[in-house]
Each structure stands twice: as C-alpha cells, then as structure tokens.
N, C-alpha and C positions, 0 to 999 in steps of 0.2 A: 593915250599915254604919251609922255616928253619922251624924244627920242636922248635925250641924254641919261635916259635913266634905263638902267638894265634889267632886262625881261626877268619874270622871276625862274624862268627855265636855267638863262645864263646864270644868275645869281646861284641855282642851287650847282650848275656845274663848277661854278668857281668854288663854293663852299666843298664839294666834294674830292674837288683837286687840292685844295688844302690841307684837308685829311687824308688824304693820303700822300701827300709829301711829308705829313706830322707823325704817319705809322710809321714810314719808312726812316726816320729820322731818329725813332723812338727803338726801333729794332738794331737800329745802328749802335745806337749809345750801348745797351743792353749786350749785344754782342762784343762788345770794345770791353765794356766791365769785366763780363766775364772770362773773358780772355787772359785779363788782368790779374783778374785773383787767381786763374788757374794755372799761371806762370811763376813757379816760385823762384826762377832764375832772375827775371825782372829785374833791371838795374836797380840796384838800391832799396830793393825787397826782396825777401824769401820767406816761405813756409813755414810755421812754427814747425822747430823738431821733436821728438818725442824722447829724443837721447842725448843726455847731457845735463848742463844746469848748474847752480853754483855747489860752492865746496870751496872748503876751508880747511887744509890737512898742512902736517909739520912736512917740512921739504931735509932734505937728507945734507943745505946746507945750513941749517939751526934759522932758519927764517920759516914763517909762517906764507903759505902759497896759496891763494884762490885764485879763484877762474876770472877774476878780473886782471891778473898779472899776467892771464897770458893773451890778452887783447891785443892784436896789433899783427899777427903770425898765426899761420896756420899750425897745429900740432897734432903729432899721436897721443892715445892713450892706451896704456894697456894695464891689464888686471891680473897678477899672479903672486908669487910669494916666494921667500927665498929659502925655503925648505924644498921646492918643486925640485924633482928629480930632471928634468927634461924637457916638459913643452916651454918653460917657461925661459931659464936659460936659454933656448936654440932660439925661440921668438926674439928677445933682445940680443942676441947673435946679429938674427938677420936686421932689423935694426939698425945696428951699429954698422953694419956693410951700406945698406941703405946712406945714411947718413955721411958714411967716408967719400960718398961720390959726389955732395955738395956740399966739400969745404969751406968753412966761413961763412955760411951761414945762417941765420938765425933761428930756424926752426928746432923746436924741441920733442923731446918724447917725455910722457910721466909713466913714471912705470908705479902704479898703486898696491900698496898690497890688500889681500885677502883676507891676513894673517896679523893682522896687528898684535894680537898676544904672545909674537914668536919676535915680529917684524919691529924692532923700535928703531929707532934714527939713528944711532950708531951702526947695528947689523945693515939696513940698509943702503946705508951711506958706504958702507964694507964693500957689499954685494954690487952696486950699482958702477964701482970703483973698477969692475972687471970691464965694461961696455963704455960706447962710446959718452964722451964727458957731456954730452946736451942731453944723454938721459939722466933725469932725476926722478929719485926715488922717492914717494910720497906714506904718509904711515898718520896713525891719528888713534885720537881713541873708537872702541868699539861702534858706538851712534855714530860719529862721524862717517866713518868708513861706509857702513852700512845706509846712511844717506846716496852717499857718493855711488856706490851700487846700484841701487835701487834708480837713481837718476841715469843711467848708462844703462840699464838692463842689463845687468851682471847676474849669470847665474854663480855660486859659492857655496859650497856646504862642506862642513869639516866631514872625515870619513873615521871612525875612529879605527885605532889595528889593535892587535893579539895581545903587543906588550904596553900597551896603556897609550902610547902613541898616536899621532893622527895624521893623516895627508890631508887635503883639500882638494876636493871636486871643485871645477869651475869651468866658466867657458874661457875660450882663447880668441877672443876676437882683438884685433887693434881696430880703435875707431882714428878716422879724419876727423879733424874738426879745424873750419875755415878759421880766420885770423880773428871774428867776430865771434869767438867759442860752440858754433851750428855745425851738428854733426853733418859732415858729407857722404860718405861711407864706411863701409868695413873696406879697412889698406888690404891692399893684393901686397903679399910678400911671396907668392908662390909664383913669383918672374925672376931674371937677373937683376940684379940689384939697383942696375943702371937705368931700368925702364921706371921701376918702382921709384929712382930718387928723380927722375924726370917728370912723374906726375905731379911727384912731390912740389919739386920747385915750383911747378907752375900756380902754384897757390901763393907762392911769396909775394 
C-alpha cells in the first residue's frame, strides 16, 4: 500500500468524526428552531392570539371604526353597556384616571357595548361624554356585536326582570392590545392609577 494513501482504519475514523461533527451540528440548528418558535416575544414575531381580531362597528363620532384604525398604538378594550348600574361605569372611571396621568397621548380605550338594542350612537356618544375624551364608544347591529364578542371571548347574556325589563350579565375584563391589535393581557386597574398609566405607556 502507497504511503500517501490513508489506511482504511484512518479513513473510517475520519468518516466517523464527520458524523459527528454533522449530529452535533444538526442538534444545534434544531435547538436554535425551537427556541424560536417558542419565543413569542422574538423581535418582529409573536404568537397567534386567541383574543381579538377584526371588527367593524359605528364609533360614537358618526365614522365607521375597525381594528385596522387602530394599528399603530397600543389600546384598551372594554365590553359593557350603558344601562349598567356599576361595574361598568366605575371600570371607565378608572380608566379615565389611568389616562389623565399620560396627557397627550395617543393611546385610546373602546368601550363596546353588549346592548346594542338599548345602545345606539347617540346614547353612547351621551354616555361616553361623562369619561375621559380618548374613550370611544363602539355600538353596531346585533351580528356585528356578537362577532366582536365572540372574537375577545366575551361572556354576555341578557337577564330578564319582573317588570318586562332586563340587565346584562357579562364579564368585566379590559384587554391590552399592543399597537399591532395582539392581545397582551387582561389591564390591572386594581393599582394606582399611576403604576397602571406607566405600563401603559410603555407600550407607546
């Protein structure tokens, strides 16, 4: 045998060192993937949400508002009605406290109703007139609405009363939703108002 030619002992050790610089190469990648997708914070990526999504509803100043109008800013949402005795009114209270402690700007709240057969653009626009002026009032017909629900996971049920009347059951959640309309969380209102408008901004 030419001594310039390599024994097939060496040969299969070199062959074996290849493959395993190839597994370890290959474990690499695979751990880096995954990592990847299981990062929904990831520059310039995040997780599908399960909460949220388009909508098309009358806004409380005679203009037509979808979820593509509010691209650009982070926002609240919240789901109530203006027949509500109390959760609903004291939620857009706080709110509006939230809000006065970053003046100027941009971030909005929608406050949707429940109740569109009570709720029409004028009473709304009424209602919403008491809080502060970046909440707008959203209202639409019945399907609408109940799209818009359904996509947020809104619970809602009318409750009927004694004298033909009816309240509305529903949940009280306000959601975050970043500037890109991806739910962040459910907003903590139950701080001073100051901590809460400091998360806040931080999203602007």
């Amino acid at each position: 045998m030419s001594s310039a030619e390599p024994s097939p002992a060496r040969s299969l050790l070199a062959g074996g060192r290849w493959f395993f610089i190839a597994c370890v190469l290959l474990a690499v990648i695979v751990c880096a993937g995954a990592a990847y997708v299981s990062n929904p914070w990831r520059a310039g990526a995040r997780a599908p949400s399960l909460i949220g999504g388009p909508f098309k509803l009358a806004a409380t100043d005679g203009r037509t508002l979808t979820d593509a109008d509010m691209r650009g800013e982070p926002f609240l949402v919240f789901f109530g009605y203006t027949h509500c005795p109390d959760v609903c009114p004291a939620t857009l209270s706080e709110i509006s406290d939230v809000l006065a402690k970053i003046p100027g700007k941009p971030v909005k709240a929608l406050f949707v109703t429940i109740d569109p057969e009570r709720d029409t653009a004028p009473i709304m626009k009424d209602y919403v007139s008491n809080f502060d002026p970046r909440i707008i009032g959203l209202t639409g017909d019945r399907s609408a609405i109940d799209q818009v629900e359904r996509a947020y996971r809104v619970y809602a049920r009318k409750a009927p009363q004694e004298n033909g009347d009816y309240t509305m059951d529903h949940s009280a959640v306000v959601y975050l939703m970043d500037s890109e309309g991806r739910f962040v969380e459910a907003f903590n209102l139950d701080r001073k108002p100051e901590d809460s408008a400091k998360e806040l901004a931080g999203y602007l």
